[in-house]
Structures are given as structure tokens and as C-alpha cells.
C-alpha positions as a Markdown table, in Angstrom:
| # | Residue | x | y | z |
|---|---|---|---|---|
| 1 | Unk | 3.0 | 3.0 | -41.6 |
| 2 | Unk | 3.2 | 4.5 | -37.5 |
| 3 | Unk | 4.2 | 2.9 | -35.0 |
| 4 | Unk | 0.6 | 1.8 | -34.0 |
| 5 | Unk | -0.1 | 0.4 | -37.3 |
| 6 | Unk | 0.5 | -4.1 | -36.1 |
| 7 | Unk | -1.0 | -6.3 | -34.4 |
| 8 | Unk | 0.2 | -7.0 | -31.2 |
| 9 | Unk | -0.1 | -10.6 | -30.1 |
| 10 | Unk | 0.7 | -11.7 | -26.1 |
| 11 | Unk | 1.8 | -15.0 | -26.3 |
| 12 | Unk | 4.6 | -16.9 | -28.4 |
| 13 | Unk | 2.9 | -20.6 | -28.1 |
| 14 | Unk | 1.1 | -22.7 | -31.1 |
| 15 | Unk | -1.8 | -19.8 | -31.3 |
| 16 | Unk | 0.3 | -16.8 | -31.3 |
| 17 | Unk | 2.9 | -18.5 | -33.6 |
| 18 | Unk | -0.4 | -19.2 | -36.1 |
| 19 | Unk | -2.3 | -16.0 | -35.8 |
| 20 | Unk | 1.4 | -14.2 | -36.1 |
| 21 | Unk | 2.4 | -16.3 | -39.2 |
| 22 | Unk | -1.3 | -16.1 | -41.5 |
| 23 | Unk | -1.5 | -12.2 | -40.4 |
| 24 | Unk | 2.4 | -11.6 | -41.7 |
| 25 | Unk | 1.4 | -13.7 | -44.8 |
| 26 | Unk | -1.3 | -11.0 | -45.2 |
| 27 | Unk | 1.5 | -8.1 | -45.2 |
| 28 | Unk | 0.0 | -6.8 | -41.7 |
| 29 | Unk | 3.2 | -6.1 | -38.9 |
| 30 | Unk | 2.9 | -8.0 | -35.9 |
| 31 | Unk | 4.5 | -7.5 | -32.6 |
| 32 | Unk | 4.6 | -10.8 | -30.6 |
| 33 | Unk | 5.3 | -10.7 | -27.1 |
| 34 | Unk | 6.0 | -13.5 | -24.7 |
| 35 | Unk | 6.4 | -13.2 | -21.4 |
| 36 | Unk | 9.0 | -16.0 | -20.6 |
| 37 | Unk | 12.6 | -15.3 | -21.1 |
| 38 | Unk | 12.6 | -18.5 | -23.5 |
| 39 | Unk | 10.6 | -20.4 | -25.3 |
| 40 | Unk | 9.6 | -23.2 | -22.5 |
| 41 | Unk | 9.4 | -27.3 | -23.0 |
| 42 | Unk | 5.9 | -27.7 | -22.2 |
| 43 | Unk | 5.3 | -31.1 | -22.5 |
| 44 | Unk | 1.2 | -31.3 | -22.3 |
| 45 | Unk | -0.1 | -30.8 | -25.5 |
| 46 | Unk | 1.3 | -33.3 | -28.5 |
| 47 | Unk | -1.6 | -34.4 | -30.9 |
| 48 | Unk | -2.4 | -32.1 | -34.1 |
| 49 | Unk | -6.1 | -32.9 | -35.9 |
| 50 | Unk | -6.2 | -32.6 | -39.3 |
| 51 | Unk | -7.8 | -28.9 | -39.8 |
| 52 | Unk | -4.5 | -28.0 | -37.8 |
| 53 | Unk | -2.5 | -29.2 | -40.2 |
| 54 | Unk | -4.1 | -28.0 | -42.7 |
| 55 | Unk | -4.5 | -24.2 | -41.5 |
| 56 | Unk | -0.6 | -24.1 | -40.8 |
| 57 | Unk | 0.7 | -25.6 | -44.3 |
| 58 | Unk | 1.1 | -22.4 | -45.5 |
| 59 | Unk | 3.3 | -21.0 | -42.9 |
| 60 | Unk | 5.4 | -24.2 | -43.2 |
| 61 | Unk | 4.8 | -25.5 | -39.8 |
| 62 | Unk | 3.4 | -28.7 | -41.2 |
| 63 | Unk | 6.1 | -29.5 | -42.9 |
| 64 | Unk | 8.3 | -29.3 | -40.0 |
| 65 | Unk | 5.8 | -31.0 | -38.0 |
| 66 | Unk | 5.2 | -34.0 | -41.0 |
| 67 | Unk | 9.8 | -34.8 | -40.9 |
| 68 | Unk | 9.6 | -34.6 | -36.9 |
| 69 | Unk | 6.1 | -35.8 | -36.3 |
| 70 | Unk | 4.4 | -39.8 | -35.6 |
| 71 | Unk | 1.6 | -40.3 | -38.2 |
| 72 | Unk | -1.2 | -42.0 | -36.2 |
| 73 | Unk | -4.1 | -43.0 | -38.5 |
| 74 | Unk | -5.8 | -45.6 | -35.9 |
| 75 | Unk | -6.6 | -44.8 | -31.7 |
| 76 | Unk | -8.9 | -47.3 | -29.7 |
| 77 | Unk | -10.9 | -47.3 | -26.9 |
| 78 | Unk | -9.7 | -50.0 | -24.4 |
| 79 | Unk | -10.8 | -51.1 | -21.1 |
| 80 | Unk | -8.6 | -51.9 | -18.1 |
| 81 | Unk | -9.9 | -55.0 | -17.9 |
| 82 | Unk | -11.4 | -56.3 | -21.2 |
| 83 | Unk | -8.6 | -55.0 | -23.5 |
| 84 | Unk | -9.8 | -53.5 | -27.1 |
| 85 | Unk | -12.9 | -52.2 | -27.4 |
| 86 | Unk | -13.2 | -50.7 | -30.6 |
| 87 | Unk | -10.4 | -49.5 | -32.7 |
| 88 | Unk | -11.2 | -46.3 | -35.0 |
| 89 | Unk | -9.9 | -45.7 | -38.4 |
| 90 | Unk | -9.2 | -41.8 | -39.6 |
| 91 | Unk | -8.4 | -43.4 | -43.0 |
| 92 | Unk | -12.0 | -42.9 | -43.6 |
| 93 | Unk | -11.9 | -38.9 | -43.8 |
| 94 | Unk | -9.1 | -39.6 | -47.1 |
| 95 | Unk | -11.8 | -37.6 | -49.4 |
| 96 | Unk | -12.4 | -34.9 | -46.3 |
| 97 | Unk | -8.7 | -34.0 | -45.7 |
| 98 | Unk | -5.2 | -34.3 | -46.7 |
| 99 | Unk | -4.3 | -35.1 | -43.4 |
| 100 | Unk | -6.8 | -38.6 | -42.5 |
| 101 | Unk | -4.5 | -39.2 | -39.0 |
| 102 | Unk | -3.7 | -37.4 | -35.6 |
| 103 | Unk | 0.1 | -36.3 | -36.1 |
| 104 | Unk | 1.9 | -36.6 | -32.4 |
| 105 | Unk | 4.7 | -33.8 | -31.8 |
| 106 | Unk | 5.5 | -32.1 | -28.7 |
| 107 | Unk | 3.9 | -28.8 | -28.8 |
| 108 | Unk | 6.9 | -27.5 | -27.4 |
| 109 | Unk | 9.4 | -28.4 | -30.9 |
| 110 | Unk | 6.6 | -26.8 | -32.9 |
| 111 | Unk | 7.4 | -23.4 | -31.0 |
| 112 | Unk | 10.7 | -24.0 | -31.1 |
| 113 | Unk | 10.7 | -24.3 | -35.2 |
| 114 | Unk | 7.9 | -21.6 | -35.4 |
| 115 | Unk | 9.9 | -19.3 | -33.5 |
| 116 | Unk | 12.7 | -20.6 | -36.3 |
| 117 | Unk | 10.8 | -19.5 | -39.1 |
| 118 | Unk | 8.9 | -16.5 | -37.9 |
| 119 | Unk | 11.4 | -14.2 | -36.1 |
| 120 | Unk | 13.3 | -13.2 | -39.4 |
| 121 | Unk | 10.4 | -12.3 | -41.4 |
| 122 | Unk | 9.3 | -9.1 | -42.7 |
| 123 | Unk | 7.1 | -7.2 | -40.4 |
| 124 | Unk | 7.6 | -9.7 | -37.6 |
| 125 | Unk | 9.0 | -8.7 | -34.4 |
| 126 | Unk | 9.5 | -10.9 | -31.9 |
| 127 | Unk | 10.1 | -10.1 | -27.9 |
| 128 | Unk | 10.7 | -12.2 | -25.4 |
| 129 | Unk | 10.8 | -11.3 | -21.4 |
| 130 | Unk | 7.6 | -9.0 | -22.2 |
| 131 | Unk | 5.1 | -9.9 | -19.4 |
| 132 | Unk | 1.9 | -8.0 | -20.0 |
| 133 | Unk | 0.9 | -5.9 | -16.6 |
| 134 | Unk | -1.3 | -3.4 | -18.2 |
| 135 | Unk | -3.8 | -2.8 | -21.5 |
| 136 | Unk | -5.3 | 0.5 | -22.5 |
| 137 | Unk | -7.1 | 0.9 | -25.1 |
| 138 | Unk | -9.6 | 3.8 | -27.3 |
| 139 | Unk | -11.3 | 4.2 | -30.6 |
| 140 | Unk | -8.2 | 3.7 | -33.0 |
| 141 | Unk | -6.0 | 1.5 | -31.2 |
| 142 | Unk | -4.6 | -0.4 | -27.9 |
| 143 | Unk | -1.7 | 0.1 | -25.9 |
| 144 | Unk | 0.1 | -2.8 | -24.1 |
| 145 | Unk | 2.4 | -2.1 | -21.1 |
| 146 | Unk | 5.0 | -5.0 | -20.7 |
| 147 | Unk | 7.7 | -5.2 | -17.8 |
| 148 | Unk | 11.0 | -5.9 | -19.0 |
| 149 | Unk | 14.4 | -6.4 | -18.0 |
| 150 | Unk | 15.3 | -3.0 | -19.0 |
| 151 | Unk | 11.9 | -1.3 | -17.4 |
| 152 | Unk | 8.7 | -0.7 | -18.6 |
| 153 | Unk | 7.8 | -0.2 | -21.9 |
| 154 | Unk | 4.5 | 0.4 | -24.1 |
| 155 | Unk | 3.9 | -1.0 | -27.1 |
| 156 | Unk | 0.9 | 0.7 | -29.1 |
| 157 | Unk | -1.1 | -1.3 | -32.0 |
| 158 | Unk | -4.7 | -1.6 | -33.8 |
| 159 | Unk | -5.5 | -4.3 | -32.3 |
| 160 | Unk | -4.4 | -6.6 | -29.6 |
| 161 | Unk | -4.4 | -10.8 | -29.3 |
| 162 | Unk | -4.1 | -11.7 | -26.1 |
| 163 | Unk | -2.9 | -15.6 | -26.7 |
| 164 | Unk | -1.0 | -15.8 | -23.4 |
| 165 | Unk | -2.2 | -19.3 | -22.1 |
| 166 | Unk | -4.5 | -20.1 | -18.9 |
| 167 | Unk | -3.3 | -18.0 | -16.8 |
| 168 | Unk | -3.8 | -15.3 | -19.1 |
| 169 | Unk | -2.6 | -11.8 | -18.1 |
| 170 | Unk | -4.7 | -10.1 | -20.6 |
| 171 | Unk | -7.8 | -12.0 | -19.6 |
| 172 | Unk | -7.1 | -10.9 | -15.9 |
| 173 | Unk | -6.1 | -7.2 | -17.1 |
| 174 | Unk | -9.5 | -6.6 | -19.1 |
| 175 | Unk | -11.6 | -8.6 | -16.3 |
| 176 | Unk | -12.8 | -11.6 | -19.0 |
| 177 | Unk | -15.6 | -13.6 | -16.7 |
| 178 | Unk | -14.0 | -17.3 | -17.0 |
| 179 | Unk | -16.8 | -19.5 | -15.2 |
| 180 | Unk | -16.4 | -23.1 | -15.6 |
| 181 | Unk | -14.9 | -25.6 | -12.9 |
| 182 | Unk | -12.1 | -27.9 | -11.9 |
| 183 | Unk | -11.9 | -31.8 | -12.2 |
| 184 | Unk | -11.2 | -33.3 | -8.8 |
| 185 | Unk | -8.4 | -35.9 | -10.0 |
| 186 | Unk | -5.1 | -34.9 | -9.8 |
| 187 | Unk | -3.4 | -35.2 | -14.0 |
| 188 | Unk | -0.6 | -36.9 | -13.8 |
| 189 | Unk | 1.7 | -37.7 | -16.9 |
| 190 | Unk | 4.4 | -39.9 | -17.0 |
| 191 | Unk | 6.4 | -41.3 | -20.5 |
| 192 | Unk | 8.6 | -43.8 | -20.6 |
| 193 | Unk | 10.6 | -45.9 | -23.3 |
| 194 | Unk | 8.9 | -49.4 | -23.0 |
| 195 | Unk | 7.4 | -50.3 | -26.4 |
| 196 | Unk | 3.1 | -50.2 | -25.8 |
| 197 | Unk | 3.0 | -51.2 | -29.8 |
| 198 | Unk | 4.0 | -54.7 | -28.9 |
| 199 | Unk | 1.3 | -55.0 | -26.9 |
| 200 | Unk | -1.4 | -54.5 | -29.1 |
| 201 | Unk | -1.4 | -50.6 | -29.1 |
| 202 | Unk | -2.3 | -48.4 | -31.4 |
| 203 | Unk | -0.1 | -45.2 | -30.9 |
| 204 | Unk | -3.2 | -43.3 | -29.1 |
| 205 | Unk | -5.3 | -45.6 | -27.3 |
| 206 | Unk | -7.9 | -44.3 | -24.4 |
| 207 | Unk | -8.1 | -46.7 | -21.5 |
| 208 | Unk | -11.4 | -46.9 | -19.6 |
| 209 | Unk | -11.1 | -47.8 | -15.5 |
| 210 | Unk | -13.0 | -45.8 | -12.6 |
| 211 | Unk | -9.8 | -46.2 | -10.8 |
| 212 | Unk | -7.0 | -46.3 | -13.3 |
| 213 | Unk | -8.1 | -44.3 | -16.2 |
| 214 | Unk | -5.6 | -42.9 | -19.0 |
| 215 | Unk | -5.0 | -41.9 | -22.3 |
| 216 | Unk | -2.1 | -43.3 | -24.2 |
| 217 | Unk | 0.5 | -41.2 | -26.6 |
| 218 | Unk | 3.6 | -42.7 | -28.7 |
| 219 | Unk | 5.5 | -39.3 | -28.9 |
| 220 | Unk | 8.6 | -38.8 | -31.0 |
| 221 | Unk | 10.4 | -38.2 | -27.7 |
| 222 | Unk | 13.7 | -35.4 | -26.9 |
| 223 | Unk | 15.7 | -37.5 | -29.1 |
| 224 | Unk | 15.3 | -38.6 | -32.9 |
| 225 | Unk | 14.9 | -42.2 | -33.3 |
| 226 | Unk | 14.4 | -42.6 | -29.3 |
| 227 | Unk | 9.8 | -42.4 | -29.0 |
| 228 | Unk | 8.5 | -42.2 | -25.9 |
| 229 | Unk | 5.2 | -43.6 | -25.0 |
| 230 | Unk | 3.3 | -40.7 | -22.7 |
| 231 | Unk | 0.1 | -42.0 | -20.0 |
| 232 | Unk | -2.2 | -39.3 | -18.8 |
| 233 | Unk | -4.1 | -40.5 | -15.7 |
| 234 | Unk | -5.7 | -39.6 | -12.6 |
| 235 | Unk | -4.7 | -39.7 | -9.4 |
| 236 | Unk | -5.8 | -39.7 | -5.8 |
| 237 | Unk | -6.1 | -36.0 | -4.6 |
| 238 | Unk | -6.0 | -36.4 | -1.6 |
| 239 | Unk | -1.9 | -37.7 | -2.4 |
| 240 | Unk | 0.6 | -35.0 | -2.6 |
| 241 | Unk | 2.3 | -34.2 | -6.0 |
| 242 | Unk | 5.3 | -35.7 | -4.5 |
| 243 | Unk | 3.8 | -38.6 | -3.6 |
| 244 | Unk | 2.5 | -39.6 | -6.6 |
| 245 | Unk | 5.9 | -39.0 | -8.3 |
| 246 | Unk | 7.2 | -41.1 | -6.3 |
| 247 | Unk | 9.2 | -44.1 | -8.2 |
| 248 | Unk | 7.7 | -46.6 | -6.4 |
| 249 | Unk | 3.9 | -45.1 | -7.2 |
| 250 | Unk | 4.9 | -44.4 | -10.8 |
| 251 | Unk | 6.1 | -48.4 | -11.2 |
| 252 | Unk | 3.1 | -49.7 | -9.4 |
| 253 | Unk | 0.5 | -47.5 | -11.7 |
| 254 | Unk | 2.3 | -48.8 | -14.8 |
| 255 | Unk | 2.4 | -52.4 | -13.4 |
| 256 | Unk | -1.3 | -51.9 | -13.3 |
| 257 | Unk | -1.9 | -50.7 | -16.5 |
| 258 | Unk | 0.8 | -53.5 | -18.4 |
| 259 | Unk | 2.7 | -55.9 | -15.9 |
| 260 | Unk | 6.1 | -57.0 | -17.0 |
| 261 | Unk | 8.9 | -58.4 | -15.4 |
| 262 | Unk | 11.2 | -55.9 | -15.7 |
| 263 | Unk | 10.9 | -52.3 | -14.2 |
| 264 | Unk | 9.8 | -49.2 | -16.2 |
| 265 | Unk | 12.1 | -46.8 | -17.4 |
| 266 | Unk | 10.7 | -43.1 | -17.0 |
| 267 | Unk | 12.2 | -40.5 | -19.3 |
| 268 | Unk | 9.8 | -37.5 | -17.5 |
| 269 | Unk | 6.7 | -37.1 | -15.2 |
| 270 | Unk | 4.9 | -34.4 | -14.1 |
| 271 | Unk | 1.8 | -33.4 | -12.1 |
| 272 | Unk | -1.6 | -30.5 | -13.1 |
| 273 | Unk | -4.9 | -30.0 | -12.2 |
| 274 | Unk | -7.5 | -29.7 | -14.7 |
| 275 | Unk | -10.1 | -27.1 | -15.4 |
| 276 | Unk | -13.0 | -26.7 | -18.0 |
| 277 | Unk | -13.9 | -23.1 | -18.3 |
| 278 | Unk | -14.8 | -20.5 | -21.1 |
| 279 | Unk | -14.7 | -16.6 | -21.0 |
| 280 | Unk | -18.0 | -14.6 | -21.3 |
| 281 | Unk | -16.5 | -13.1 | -24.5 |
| 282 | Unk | -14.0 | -13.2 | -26.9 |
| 283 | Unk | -13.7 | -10.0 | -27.5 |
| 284 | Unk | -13.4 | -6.5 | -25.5 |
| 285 | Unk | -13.2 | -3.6 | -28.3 |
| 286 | Unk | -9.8 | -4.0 | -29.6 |
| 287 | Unk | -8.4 | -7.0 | -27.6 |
| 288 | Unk | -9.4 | -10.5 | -29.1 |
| 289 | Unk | -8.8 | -13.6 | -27.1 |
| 290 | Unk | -7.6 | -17.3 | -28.4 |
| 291 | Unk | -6.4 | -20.5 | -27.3 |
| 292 | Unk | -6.4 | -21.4 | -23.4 |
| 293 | Unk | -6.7 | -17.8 | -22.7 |
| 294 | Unk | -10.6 | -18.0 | -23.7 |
| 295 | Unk | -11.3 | -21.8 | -23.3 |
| 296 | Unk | -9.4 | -24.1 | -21.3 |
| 297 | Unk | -10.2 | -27.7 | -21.2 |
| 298 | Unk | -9.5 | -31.5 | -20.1 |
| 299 | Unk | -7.0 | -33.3 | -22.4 |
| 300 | Unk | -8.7 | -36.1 | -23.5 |
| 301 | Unk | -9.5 | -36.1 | -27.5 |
| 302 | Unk | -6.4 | -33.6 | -27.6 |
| 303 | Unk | -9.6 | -30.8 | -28.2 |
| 304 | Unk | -7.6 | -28.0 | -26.5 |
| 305 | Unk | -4.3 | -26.7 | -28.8 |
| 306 | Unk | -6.3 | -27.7 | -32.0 |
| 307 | Unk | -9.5 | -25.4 | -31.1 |
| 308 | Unk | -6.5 | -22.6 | -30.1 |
| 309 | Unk | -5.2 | -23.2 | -33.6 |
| 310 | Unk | -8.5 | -23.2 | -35.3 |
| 311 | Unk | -9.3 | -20.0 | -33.2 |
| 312 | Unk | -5.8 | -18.2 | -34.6 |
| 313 | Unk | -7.3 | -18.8 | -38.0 |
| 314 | Unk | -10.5 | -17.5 | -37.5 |
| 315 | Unk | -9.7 | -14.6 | -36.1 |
| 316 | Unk | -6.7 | -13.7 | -38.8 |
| 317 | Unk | -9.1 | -14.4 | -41.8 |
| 318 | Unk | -11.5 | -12.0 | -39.9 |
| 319 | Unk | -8.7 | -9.6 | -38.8 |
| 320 | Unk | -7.1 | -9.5 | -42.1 |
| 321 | Unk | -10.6 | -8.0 | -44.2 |
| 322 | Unk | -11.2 | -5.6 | -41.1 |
| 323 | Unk | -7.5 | -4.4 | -41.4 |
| 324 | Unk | -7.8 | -4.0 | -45.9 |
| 325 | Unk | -11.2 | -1.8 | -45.4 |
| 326 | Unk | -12.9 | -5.6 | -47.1 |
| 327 | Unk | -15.1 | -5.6 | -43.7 |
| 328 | Unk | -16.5 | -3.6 | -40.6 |
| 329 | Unk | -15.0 | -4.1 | -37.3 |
| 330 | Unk | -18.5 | -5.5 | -36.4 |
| 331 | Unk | -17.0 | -9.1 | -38.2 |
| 332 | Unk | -14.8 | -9.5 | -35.3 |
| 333 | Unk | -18.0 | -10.2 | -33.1 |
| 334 | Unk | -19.0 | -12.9 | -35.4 |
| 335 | Unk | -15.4 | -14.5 | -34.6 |
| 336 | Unk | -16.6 | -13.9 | -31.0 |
| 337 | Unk | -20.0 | -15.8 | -31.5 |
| 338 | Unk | -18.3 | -18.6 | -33.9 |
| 339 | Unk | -15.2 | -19.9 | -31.6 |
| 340 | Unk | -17.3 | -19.3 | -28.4 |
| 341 | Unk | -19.6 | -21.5 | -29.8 |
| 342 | Unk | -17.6 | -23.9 | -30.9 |
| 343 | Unk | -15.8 | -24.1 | -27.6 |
| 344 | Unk | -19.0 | -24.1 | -25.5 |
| 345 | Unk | -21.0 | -26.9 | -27.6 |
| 346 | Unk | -18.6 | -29.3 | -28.8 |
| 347 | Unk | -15.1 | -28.8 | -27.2 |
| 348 | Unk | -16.2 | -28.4 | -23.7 |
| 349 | Unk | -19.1 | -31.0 | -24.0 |
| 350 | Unk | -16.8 | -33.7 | -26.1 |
| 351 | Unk | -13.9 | -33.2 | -23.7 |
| 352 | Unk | -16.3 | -33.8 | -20.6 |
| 353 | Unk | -17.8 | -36.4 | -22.0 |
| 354 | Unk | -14.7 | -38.4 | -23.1 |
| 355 | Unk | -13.2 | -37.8 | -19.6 |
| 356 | Unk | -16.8 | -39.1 | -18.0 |
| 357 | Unk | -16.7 | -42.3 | -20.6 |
| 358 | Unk | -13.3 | -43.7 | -19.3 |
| 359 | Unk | -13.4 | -43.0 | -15.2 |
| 360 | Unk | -16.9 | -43.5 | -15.0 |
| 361 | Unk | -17.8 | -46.0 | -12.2 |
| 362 | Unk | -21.5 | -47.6 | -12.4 |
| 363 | Unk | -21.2 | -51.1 | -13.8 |
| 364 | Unk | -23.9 | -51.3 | -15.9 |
| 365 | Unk | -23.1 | -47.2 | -17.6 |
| 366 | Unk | -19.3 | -48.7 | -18.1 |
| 367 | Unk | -21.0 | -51.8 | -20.1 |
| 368 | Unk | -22.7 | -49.7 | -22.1 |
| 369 | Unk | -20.3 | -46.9 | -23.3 |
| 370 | Unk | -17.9 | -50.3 | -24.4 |
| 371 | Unk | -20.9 | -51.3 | -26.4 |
| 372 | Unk | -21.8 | -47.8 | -27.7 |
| 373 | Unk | -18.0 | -47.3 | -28.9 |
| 374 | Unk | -18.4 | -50.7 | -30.5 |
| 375 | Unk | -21.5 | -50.1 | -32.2 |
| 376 | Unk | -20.0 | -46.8 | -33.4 |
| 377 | Unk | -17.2 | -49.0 | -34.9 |
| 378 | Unk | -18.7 | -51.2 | -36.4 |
| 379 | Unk | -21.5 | -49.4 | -38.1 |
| 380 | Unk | -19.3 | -47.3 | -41.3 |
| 381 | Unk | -21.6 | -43.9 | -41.6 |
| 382 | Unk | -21.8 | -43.9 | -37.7 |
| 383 | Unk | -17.7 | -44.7 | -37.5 |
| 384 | Unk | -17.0 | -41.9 | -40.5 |
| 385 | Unk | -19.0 | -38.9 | -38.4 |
| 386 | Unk | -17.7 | -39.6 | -35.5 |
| 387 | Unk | -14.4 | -39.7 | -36.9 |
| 388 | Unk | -15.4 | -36.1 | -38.6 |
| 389 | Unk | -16.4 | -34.9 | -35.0 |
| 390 | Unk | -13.4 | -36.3 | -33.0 |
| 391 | Unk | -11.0 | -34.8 | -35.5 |
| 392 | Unk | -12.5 | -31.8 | -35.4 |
| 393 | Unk | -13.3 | -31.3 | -38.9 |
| 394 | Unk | -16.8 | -31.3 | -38.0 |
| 395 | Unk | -16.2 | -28.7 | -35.8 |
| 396 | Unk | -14.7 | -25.9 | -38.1 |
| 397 | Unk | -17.3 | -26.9 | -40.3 |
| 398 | Unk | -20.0 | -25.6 | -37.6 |
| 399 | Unk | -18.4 | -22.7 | -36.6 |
| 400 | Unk | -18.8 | -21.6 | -40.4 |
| 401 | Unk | -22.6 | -21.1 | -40.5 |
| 402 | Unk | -22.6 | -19.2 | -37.1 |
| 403 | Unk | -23.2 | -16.0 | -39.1 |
């Protein structure tokens, strides 16, 4: 093979990992290339649905992800005020999927294994301290330029994937529209060691309030045998991130949400603002887009890294019969019209919708979204499709008849 004969892939997070891992399966080179000196502890994104799993068993990832990982086969809806509202049961989707639960893991250890596994495999080649500042590309392949430490240096492929994150560089390079628009409140996360199952918790619970809204995740934590219970809520933006970090904001916001005599203990906090937006395409000739860099979301249903995944394995399937002569290029286009899809008509619109449901602020809407979700409950072929839509099985089932 020449030296353009890979796939070059920007990005070294979950969707890179993936799309690098099933395409080296496949015996096709791949070049990954990630910007960042190392592999950073993001802390965001922690919740795997079961067509993750699934689409990264063969790579191993699951595995990993199954010894370090917090089975969760229940989450509720609550409400500040009224406690439990519903509590949902995955168990239900046991015929559907090996996996019937949400797996909590900090996306950040998957890397850190993937990176593990990947980087000594044959035809894998993995850079770090590439950052992508310029893409050229004609008929028979694609040319990323990359600054590095040492200079500038080009790196020439068939096909290119950029999976570089939200602030994409490869989206910005190749002039991707990304229309969409950003969430007033002010994401704030916080975890801390205090126990939330003792309470009544499941170990994902959504907590409904106009004012004190959040989204609740046990998370195995930096240490083994040390969990840490995560809160995702908003927060006034008008307030500073500093203020808001404050200790004395962070204990009265817990107070709020679970008063106890004793102070909280807070292992990490941290502040973002949230956009929902997807690019006009995911594809420009010979550069495919995936993850955050084509769709980038709100964090309630844990809708964003799973779509990324589910997008890396679309687009390898696809890439892999272009690449054998099994296909014409024209198949990438369908993974184009299948993931953009998906991400318009079910991740953006659930995602929104979820937020909407817990900070919305009209008594008589917030009495009836707590009876909706009960209803939904309580009713079994109403409580197993919604279970199939919020794990997202639903949704890589749709994406399959997009022809």
C-alpha cells in the first residue's frame, strides 16, 4: 500500500477510538490524530446506552468498560418537590439487547483504555500534539496539515474523519454550516461522595424544578471502590462562573436539592454552556464528520457520546464496503442522510424536550409532564417503547431504513 492508502481520523475521543478500532478490524490503516498533547480527563460525558455497548464489544472496549463500569438498569423522573415520579425499568428491553441498563463510566477512562488497546495494533498509528490547521483534498484522496511540535507536517489519506469534538477544526477548515442555538442557563456540574442511594435514588435520576433542575449520576469516581454521585444543573447566568463555584453556592444548591446536617463533600465542579446545533452535512467529498463535530447537544438522556458512537459505526460499516470495491462512494451520502437524520429528529428533539420537561415553569404544564411520565410507567407497551427510544435502540433502528 502508499502512503495515502488509511484513513485519517482527527480526533482521539470515544468516536475516533470507535471508528479507528472497527476500520483496523476491517484490515484498513488508520492514522488518528489528536490535537491535545494527552489524552484529557473530560469529565462530561459518562452514561453508555445499550447499542454502544454493543457496537464496541468487538474492539474490547465493553469489556473494559463492564470491570470498571456501574450497571444502572432503573432511572426516575423526580420532582423537587413531590419526590418519585415514575421510576423506569431497562430490564424490559432483556429480549432487545444484551445490555438491558445504562453503564456509567467516565468517558475520559474509556479513552484512556482505548488508547491502551489501539495504539499497538497493526495498521494503527496514533499521534498526539497534531492540531489540524488545514485540509485539501481532490478526486483520490485528502491531505491533512497538522502543526506540531516539530513543525508542520502533512499527512495524505483516502479519506478523512474529522471526529475532533465541538469546536471542531475540520468543521471550521471545510466551512460545515452549524445552525442551531445556545441554552440560556449556565451547566454547572458538581460530584460529591454523599451516598444519593440512601435516599431513595436510583443511580440516574432526572429532577424536575423551574428553578433547581438536574440530572443525577452515580459515577465510579477517580478511585476504585470510592463512587461519586455527579448533579448537572442550571444556573443563573447572569452569576459569574466563579460565583457559582463558589463553596458556599455549591453547599446551598445541594442543601436544596437534599438537606442534611452535615456539609457536602465535593470531589470536582465545573462550569459549560450548552448548545443544540447540527451541520448542513455530513459529508464534503472525502471528509466525513461524527460525534460533537456534526451534532452537538444538551446532556440530558446522555443522547450526545452514544449518537457519536452510533455515528463511528455507521460510517465504518459504510467506509469499509467503499474501501473493498463492495460499494460506490455514493453509500457514504446515505450515512450522511441516515445520522443527520437521526440527530435532527430524535436526538436534538428528545434532548430538547427532556431539558423543557424538568425546568419548565407553568404550573399546570409541570402537573402534566409528572402525570404523562406516570402514565408512561405504568402502562407496559407504553413503558417498553419508551424505554426502546430513550436507550437509543429505537434510534439505530430508524436510521436503518433511511435508504
Amino acid at each position: 500500500m502508499g502512503e495515502a492508502d488509511r484513513v485519517l481520523i482527527a480526533g482521539a475521543g470515544p468516536v475516533g477510538q470507535v471508528a479507528a478500532g472497527l476500520l483496523q478490524l476491517a484490515g484498513i490503516p488508520v492514522t488518528i490524530l489528536e490535537k491535545e498533547t494527552r489524552l484529557p480527563e473530560d469529565l462530561r460525558a459518562g452514561t453508555f446506552h445499550p447499542p454502544s455497548l454493543a457496537l464496541m464489544e468487538p474492539l474490547g472496549f465493553t469489556d473494559y468498560l463492564m470491570r470498571e463500569g456501574i450497571k444502572v438498569p432503573h432511572w426516575q423522573f423526580r420532582d423537587l418537590h413531590d419526590g418519585l415520579v415514575a421510576q423506569f425499568d431497562l430490564g424490559v428491553l432483556k429480549n432487545d439487547t444484551p445490555y438491558p441498563f445504562r453503564l456509567h463510566c467516565e468517558q475520559w477512562k474509556l479513552t484512556f483504555e482505548g488508547y491502551r488497546l489501539l495504539k499497538d495494533r497493526p495498521g494503527v498509528e496514533f499521534l498526539l500534539g497534531h492540531e489540524a490547521i488545514g485540509v485539501r483534498q481532490d478526486a483520490d484522496s485528502v491531505t491533512l496539515t497538522c502543526r506540531t511540535a516539530n513543525g508542520d507536517r502533512d499527512f495524505k489519506g483516502r479519506w478523512l474523519i474529522g471526529a475532533d469534538g465541538g469546536r471542531s477544526a475540520i468543521r471550521k477548515l471545510l466551512a460545515f454550516k452549524f445552525e442551531g442555538f445556545t441554552w440560556d442557563e449556565m451547566f454547572v456540574v458538581v460530584s460529591t461522595t454523599h451516598d444519593f442511594k440512601a435516599d431513595g435514588y436510583t443511580e440516574n435520576a432526572y429532577i424536575a424544578d423551574p428553578d433547581l433542575w438536574s440530572a443525577v449520576f452515580k459515577m465510579p469516581g477517580f478511585s476504585r471502590g470510592q463512587p461519586l454521585w455527579r448533579f448537572a444543573y442550571g444556573a443563573d447566568p447572569k452569576l459569574t462562573d466563579e460565583e457559582v463555584l463558589t463553596p458556599a453556592e455549591s453547599e446551598r444548591v445541594m442543601q436544596a436539592f437534599r438537606p442534611k446536617p452535615t456539609p457536602y463533600v465535593f470531589a470536582h465542579k465545573s462550569t459549560y454552556r450548552v448548545h443544540q446545533r447540527v451541520v448542513d452535512t455530513f459529508r464534503n467529498g472525502r471528509v466525513l464528520l461524527a460525534g460533537d463535530a456534526a451534532h452537538i447537544n444538551n446532556p440530558m438522556g446522555a443522547l450526545g457520546m452514544n449518537s457519536g458512537i452510533q455515528d463511528a459505526g455507521n460510517l465504518a460499516e459504510k467506509l469499509i464496503q467503499v474501501w473493498r470495491g463492495e460499494a460506490d462512494e455514493s453509500l457514504l451520502d446515505r450515512y450522511d442522510r441516515q445520522r443527520r437524520t437521526i440527530a435532527d429528529e430524535i436526538v436534538q428533539a428528545m434532548s430538547t424536550a427532556n431539558l423543557k420537561r424538568l425546568l419548565e415553569r407553568d404550573p399546570a404544564a409541570r402537573k402534566a409532564n409528572r402525570a404523562e411520565m406516570k402514565r408512561i410507567c405504568d402502562d407496559p407497551q407504553r413503558h417498553y417503547d419508551y424505554m426502546l427510544q430513550t436507550s437509543m435502540i429505537a434510534s439505530v433502528r430508524r436510521a436503518a431504513t433511511i435508504a
